[in-house]
PDB file with one MODEL, atoms N, CA, C and O in Angstrom:
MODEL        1
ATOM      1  N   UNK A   1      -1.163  32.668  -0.889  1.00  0.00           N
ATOM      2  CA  UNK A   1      -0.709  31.523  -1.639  1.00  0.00           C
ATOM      3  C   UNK A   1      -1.681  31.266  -2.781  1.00  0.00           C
ATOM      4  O   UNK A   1      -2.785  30.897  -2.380  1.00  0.00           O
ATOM      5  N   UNK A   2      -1.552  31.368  -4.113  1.00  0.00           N
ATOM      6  CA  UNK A   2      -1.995  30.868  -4.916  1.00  0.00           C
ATOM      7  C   UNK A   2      -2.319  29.474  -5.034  1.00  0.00           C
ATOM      8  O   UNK A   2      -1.409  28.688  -4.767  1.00  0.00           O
ATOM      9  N   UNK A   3      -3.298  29.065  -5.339  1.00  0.00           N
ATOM     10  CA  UNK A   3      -3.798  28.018  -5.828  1.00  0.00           C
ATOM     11  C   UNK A   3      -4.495  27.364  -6.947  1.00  0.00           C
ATOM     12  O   UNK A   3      -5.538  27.936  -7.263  1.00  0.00           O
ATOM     13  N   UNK A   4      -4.145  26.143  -7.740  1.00  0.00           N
ATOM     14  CA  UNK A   4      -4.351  25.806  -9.000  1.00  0.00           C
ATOM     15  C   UNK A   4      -5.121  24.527  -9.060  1.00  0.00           C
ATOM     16  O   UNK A   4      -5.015  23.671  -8.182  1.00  0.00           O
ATOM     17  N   UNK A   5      -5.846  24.411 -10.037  1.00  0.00           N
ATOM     18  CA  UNK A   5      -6.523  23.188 -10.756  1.00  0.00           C
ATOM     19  C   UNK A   5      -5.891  22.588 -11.404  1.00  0.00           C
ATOM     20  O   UNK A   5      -5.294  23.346 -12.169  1.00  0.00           O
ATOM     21  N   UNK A   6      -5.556  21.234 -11.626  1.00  0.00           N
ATOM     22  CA  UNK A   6      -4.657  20.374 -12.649  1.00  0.00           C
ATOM     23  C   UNK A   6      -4.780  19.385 -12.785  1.00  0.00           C
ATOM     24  O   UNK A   6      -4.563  18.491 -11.968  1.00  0.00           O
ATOM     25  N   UNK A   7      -5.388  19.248 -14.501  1.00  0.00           N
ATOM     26  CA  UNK A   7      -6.029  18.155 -15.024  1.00  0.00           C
ATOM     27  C   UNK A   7      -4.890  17.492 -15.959  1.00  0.00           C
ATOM     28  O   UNK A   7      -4.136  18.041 -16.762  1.00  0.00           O
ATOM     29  N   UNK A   8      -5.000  16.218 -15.617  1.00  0.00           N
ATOM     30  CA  UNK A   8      -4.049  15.393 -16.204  1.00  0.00           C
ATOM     31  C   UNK A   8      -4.655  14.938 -17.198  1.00  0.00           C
ATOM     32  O   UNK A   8      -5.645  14.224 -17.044  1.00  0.00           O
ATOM     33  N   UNK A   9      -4.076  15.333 -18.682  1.00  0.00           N
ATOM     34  CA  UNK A   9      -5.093  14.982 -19.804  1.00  0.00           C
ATOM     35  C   UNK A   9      -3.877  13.775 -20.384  1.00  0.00           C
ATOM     36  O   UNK A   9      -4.373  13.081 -21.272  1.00  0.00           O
ATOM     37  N   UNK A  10      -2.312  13.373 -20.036  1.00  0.00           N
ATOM     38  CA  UNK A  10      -2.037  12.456 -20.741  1.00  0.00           C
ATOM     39  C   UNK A  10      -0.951  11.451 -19.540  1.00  0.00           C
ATOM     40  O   UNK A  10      -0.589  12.208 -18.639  1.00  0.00           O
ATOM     41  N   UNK A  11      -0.600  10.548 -19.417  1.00  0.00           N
ATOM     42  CA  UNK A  11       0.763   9.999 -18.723  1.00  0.00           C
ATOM     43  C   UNK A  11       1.374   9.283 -19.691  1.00  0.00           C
ATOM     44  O   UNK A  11       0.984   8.349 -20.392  1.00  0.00           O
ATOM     45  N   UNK A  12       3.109  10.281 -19.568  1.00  0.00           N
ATOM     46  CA  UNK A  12       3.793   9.898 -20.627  1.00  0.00           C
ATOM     47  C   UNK A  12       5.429   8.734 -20.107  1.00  0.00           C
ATOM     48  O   UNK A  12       6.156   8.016 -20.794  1.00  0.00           O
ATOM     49  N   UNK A  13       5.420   9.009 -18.874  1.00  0.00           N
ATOM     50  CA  UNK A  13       6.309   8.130 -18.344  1.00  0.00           C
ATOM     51  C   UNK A  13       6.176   8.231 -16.716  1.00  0.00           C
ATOM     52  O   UNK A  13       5.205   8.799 -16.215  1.00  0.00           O
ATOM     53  N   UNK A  14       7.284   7.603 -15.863  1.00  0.00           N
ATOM     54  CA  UNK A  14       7.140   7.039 -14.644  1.00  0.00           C
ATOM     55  C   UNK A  14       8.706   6.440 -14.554  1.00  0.00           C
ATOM     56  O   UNK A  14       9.281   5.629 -15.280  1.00  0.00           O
ATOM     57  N   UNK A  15       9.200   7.235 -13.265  1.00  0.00           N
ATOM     58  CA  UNK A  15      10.614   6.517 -13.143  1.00  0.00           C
ATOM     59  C   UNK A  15      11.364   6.845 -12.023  1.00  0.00           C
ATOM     60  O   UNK A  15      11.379   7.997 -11.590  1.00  0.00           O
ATOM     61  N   UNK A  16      12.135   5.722 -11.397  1.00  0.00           N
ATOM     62  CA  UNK A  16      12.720   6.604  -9.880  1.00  0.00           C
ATOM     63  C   UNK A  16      14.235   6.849 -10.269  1.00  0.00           C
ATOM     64  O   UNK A  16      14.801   6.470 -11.295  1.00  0.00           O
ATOM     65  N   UNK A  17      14.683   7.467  -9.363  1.00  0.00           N
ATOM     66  CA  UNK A  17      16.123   7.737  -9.183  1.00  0.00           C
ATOM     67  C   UNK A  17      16.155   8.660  -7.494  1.00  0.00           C
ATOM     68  O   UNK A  17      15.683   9.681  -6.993  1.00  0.00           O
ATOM     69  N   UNK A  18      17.216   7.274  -7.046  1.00  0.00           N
ATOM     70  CA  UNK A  18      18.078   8.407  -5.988  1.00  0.00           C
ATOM     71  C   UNK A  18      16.482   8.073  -4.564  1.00  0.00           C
ATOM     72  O   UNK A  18      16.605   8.258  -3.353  1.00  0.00           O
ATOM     73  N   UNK A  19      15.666   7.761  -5.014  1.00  0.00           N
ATOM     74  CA  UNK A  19      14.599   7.629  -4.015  1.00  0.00           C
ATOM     75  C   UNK A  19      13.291   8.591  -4.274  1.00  0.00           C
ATOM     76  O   UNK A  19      12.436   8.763  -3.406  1.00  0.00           O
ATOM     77  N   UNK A  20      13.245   9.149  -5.476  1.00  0.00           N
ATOM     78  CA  UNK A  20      12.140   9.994  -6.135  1.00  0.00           C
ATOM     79  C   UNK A  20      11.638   9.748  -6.705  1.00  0.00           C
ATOM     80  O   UNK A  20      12.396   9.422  -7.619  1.00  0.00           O
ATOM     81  N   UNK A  21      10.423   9.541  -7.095  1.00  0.00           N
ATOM     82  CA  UNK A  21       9.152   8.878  -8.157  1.00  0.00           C
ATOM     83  C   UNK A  21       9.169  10.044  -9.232  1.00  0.00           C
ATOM     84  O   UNK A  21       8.766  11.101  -8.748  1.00  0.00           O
ATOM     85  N   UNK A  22       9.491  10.112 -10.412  1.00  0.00           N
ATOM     86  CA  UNK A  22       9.064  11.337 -11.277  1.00  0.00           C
ATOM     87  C   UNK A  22       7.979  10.877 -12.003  1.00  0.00           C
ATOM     88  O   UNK A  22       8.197   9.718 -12.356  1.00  0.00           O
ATOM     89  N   UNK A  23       6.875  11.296 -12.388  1.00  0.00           N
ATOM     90  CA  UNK A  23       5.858  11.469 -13.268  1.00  0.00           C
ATOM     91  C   UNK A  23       5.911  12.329 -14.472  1.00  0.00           C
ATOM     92  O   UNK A  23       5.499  13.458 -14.205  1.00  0.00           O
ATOM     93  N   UNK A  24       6.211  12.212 -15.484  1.00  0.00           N
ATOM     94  CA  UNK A  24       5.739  12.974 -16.575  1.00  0.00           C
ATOM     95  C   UNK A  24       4.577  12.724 -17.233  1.00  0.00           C
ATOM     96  O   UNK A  24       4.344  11.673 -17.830  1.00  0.00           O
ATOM     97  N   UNK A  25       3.332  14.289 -17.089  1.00  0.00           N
ATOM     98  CA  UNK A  25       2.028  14.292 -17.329  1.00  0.00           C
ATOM     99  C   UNK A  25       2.199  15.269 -18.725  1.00  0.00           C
ATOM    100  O   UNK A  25       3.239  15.814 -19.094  1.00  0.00           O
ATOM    101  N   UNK A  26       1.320  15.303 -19.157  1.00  0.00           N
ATOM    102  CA  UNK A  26       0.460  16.236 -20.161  1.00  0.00           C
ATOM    103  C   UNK A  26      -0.486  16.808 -19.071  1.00  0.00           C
ATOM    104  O   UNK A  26      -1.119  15.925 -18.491  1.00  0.00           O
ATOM    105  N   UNK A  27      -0.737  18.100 -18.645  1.00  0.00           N
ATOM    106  CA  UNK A  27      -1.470  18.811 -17.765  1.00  0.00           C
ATOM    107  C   UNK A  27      -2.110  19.958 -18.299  1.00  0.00           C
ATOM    108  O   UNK A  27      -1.487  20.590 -19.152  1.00  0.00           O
ATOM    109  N   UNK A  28      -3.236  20.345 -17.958  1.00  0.00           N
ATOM    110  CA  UNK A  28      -4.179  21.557 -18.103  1.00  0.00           C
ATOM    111  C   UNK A  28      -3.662  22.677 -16.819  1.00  0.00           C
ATOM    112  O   UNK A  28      -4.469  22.359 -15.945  1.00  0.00           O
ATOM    113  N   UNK A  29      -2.974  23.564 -16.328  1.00  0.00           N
ATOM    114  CA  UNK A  29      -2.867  24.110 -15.145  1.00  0.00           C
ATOM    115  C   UNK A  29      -3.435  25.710 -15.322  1.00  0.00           C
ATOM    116  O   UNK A  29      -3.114  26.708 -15.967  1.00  0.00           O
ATOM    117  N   UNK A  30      -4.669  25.249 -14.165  1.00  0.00           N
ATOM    118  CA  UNK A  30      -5.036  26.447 -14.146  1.00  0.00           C
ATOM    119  C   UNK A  30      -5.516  27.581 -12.733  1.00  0.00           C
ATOM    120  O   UNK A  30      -5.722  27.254 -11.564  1.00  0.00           O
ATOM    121  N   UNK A  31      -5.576  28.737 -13.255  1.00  0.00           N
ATOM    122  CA  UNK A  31      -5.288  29.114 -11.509  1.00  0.00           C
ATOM    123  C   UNK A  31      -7.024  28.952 -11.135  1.00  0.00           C
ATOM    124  O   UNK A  31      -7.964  29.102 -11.915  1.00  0.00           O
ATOM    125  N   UNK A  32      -7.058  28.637  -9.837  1.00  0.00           N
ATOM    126  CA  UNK A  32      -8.578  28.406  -8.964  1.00  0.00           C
ATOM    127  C   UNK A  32      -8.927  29.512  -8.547  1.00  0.00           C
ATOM    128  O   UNK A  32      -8.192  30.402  -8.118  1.00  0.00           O
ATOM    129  N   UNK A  33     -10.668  29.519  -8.705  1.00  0.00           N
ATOM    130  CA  UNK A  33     -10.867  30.664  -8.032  1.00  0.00           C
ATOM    131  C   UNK A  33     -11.340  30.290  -6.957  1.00  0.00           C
ATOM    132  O   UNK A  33     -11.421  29.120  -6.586  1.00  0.00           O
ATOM    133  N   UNK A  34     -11.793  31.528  -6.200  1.00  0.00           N
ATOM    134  CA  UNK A  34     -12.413  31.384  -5.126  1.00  0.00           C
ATOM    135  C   UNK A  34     -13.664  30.613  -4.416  1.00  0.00           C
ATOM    136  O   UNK A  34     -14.456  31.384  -3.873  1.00  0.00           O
ATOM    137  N   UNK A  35     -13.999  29.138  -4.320  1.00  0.00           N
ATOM    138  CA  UNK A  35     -15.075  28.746  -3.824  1.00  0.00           C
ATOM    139  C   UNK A  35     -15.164  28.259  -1.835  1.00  0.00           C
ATOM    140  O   UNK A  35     -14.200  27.733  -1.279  1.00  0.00           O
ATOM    141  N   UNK A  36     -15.910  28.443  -1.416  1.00  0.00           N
ATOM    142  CA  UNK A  36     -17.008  28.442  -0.248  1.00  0.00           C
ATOM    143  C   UNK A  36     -16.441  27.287   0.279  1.00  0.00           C
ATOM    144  O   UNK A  36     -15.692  27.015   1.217  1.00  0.00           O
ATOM    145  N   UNK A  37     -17.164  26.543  -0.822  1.00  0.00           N
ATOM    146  CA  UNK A  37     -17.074  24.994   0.125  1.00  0.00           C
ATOM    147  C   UNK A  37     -15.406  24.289   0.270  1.00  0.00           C
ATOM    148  O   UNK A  37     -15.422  23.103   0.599  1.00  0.00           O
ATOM    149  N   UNK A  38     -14.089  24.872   0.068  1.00  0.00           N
ATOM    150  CA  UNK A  38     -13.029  24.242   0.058  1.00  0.00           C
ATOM    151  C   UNK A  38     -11.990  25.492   0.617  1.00  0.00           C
ATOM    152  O   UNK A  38     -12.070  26.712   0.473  1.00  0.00           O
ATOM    153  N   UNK A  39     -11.122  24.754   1.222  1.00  0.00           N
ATOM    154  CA  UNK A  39      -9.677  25.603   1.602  1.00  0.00           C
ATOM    155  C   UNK A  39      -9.261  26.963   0.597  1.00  0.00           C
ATOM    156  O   UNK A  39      -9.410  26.786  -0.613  1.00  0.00           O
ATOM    157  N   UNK A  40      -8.960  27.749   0.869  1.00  0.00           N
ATOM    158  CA  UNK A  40      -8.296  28.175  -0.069  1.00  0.00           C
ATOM    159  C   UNK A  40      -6.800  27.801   0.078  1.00  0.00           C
ATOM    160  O   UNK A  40      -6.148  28.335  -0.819  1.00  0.00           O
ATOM    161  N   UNK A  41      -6.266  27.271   0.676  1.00  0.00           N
ATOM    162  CA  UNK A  41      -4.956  27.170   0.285  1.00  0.00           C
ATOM    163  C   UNK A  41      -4.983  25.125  -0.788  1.00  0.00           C
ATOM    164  O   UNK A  41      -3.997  24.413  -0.982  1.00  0.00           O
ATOM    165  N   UNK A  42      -5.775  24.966  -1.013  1.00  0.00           N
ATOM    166  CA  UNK A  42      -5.800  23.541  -1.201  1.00  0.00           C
ATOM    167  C   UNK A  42      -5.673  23.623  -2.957  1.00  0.00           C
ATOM    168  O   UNK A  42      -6.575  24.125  -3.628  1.00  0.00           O
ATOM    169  N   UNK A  43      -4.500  23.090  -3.525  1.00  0.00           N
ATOM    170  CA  UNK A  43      -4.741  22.924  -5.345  1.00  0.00           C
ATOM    171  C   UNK A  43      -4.903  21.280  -4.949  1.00  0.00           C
ATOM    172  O   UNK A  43      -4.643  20.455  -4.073  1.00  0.00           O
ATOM    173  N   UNK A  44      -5.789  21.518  -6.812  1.00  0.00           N
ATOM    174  CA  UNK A  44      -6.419  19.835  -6.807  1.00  0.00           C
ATOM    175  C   UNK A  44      -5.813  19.527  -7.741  1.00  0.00           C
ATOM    176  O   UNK A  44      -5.238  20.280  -8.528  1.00  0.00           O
ATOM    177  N   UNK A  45      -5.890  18.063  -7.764  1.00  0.00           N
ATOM    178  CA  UNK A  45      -5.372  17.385  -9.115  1.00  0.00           C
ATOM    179  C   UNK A  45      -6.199  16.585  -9.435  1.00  0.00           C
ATOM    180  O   UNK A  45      -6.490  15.631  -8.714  1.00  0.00           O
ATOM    181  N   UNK A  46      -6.935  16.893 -10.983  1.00  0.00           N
ATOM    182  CA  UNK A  46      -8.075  15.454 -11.227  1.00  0.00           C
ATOM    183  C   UNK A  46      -7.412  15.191 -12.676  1.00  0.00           C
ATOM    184  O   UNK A  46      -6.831  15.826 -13.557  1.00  0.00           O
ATOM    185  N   UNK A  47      -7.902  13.697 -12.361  1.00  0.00           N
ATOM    186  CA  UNK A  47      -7.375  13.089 -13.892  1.00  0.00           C
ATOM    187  C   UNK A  47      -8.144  11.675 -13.758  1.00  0.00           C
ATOM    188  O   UNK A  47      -8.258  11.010 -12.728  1.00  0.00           O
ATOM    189  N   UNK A  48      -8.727  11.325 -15.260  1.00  0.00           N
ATOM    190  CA  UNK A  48      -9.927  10.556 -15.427  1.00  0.00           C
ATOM    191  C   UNK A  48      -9.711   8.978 -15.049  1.00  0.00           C
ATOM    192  O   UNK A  48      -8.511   8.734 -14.925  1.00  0.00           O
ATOM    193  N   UNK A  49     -10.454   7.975 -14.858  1.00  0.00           N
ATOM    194  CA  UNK A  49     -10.490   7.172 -13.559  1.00  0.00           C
ATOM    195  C   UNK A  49      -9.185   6.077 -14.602  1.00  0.00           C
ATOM    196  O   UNK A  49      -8.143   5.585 -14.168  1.00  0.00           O
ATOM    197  N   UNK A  50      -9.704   5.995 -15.908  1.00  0.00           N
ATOM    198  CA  UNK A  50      -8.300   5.052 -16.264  1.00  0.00           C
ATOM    199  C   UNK A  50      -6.891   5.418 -16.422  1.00  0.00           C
ATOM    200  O   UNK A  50      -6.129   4.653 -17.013  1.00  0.00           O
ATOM    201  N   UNK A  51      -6.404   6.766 -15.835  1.00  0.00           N
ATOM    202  CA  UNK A  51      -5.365   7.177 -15.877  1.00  0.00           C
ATOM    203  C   UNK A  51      -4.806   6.901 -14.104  1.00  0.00           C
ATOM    204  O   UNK A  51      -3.689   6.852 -13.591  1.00  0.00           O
ATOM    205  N   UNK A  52      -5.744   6.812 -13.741  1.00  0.00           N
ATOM    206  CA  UNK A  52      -5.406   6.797 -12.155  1.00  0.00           C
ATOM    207  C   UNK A  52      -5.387   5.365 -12.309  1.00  0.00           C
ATOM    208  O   UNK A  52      -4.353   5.157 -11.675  1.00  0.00           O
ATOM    209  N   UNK A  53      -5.779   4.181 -12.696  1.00  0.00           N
ATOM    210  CA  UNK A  53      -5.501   3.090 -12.606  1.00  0.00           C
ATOM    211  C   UNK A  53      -4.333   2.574 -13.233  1.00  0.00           C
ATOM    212  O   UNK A  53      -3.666   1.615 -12.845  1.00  0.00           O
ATOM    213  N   UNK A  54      -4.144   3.270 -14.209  1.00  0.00           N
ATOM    214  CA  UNK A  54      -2.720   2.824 -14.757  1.00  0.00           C
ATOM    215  C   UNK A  54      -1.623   3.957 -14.176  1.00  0.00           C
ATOM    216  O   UNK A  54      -0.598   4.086 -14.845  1.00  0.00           O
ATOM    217  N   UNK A  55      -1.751   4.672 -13.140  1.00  0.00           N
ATOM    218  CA  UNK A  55      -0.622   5.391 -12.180  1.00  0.00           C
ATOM    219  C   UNK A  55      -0.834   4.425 -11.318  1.00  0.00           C
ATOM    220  O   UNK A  55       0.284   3.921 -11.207  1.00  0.00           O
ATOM    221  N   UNK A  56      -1.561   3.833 -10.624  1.00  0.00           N
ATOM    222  CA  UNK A  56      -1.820   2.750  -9.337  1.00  0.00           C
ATOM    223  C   UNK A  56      -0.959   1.605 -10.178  1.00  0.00           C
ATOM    224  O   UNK A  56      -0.051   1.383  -9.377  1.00  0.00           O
ATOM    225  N   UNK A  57      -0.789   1.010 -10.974  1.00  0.00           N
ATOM    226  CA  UNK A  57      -0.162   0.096 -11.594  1.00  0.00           C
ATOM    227  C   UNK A  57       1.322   0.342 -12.148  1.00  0.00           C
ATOM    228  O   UNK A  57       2.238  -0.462 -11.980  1.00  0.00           O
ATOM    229  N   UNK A  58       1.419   1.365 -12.720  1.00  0.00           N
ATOM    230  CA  UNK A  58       2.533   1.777 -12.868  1.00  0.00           C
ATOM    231  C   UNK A  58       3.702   2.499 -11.346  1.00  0.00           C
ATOM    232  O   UNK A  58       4.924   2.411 -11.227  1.00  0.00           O
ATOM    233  N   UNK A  59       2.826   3.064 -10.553  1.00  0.00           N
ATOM    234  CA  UNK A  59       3.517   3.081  -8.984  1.00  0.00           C
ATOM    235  C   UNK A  59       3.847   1.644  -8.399  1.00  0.00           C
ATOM    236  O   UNK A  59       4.884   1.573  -7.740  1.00  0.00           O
ATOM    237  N   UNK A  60       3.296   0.796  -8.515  1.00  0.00           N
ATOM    238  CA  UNK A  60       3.527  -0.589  -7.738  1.00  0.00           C
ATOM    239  C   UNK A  60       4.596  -1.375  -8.499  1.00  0.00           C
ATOM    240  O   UNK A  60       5.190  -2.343  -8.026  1.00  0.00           O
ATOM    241  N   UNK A  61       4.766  -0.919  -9.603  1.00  0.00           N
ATOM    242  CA  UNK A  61       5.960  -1.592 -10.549  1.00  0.00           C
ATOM    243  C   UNK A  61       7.020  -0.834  -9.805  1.00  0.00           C
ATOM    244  O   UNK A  61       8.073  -1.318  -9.392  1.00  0.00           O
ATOM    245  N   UNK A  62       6.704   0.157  -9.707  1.00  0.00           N
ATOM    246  CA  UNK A  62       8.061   1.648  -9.762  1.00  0.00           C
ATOM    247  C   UNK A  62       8.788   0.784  -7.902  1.00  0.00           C
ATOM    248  O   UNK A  62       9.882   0.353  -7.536  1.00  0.00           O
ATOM    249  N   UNK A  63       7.486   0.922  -7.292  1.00  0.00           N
ATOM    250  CA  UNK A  63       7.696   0.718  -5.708  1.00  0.00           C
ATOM    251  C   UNK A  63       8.432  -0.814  -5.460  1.00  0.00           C
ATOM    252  O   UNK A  63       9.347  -1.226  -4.747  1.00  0.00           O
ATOM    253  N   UNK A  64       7.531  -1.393  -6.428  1.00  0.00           N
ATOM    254  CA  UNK A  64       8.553  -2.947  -6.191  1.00  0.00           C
ATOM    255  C   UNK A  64      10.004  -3.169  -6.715  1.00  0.00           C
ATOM    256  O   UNK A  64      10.791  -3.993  -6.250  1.00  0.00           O
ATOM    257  N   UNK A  65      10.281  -2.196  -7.899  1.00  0.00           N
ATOM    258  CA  UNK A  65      11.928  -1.876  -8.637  1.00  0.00           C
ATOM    259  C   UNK A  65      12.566  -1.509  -7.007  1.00  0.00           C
ATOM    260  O   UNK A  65      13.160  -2.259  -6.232  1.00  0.00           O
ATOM    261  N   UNK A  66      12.343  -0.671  -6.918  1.00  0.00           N
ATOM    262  CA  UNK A  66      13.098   0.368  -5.128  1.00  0.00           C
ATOM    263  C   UNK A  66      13.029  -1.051  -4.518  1.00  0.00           C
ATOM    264  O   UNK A  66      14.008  -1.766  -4.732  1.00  0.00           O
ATOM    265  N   UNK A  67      11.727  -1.703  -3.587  1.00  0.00           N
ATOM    266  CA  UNK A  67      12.257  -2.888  -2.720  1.00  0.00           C
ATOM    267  C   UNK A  67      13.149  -4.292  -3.035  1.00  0.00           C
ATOM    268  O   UNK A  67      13.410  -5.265  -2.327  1.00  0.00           O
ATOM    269  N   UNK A  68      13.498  -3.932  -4.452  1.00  0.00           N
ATOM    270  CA  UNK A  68      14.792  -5.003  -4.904  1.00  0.00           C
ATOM    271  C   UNK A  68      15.761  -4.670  -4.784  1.00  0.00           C
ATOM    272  O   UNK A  68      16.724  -5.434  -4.846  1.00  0.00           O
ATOM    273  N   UNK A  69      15.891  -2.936  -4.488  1.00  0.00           N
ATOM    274  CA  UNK A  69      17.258  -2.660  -4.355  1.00  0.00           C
ATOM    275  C   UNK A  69      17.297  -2.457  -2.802  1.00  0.00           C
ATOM    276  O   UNK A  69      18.029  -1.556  -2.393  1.00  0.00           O
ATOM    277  N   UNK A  70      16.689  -3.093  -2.021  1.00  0.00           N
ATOM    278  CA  UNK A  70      16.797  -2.620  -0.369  1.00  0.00           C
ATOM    279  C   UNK A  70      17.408  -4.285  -0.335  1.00  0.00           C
ATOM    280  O   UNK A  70      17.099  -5.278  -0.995  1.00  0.00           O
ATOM    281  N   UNK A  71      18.527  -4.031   0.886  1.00  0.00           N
ATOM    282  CA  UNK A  71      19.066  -5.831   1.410  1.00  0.00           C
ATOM    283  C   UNK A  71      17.756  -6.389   1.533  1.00  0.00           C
ATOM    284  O   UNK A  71      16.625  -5.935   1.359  1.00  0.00           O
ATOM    285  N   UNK A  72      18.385  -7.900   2.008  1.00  0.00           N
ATOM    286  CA  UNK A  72      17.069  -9.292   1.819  1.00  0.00           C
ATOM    287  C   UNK A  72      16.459  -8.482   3.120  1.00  0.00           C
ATOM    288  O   UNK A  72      15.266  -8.180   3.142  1.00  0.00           O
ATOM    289  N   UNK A  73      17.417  -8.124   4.283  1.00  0.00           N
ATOM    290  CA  UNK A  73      16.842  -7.873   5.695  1.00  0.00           C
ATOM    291  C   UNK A  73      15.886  -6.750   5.951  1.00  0.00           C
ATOM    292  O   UNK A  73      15.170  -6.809   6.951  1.00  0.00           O
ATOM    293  N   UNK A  74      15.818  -5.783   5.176  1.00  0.00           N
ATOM    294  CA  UNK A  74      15.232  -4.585   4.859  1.00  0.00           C
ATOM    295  C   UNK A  74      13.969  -5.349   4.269  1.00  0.00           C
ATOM    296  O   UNK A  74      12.934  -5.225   4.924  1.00  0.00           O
ATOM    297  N   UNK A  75      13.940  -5.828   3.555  1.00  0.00           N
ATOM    298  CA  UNK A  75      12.425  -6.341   2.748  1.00  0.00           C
ATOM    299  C   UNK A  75      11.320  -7.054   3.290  1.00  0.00           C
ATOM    300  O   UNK A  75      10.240  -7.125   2.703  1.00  0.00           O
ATOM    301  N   UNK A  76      11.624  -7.747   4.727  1.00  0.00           N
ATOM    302  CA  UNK A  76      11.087  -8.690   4.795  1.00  0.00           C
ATOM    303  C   UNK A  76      10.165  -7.920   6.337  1.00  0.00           C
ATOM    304  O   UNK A  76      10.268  -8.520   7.406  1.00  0.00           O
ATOM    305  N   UNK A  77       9.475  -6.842   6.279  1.00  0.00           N
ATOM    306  CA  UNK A  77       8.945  -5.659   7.231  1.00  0.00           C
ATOM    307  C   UNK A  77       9.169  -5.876   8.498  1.00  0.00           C
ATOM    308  O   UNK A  77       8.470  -5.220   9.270  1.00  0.00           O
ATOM    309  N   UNK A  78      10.090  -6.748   9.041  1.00  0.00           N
ATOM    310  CA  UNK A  78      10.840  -6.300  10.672  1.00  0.00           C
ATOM    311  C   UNK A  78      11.991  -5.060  10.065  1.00  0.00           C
ATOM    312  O   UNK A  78      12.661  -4.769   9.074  1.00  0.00           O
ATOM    313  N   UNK A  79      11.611  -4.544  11.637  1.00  0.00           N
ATOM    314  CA  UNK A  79      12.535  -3.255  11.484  1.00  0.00           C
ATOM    315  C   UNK A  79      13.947  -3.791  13.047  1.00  0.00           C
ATOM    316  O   UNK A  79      14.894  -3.047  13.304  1.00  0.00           O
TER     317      UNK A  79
ENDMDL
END
């Protein structure tokens, strides 16, 4: 199994449908080589700390759109 490095150098949108989160990035993808200290079957994804805060912000918008479309009875966490 191949494995890759992937650096998120831009976030250009964020949107669900159907029950799927899509992300569209600007990405660096590149193949990994071989190091010691990690899995080889493991690809990483790094992307710099204010892009991950505005995916943490932009997911909680996305996640709260989806729990408006679940009934009142669904929302309220009894199952």
């Amino acid at each position: 199994m191949k494995t890759y490095d992937i650096e998120v150098q831009r976030l250009k949108s964020l949107r669900h449908d159907r029950g799927l989160i899509e992300i569209g990035i600007d990405a660096l993808v590149l193949p990994r080589s071989a190091r010691d200290d990690e899995a080889a079957t493991t690809t990483s994804l790094r992307f710099p700390v204010e892009h991950a805060r505005s995916l943490l912000v932009l997911l909680k918008q996305q996640i709260a759109e989806l729990d408006k479309l679940q009934p009142r009875s669904r929302r309220s966490g009894r199952c």
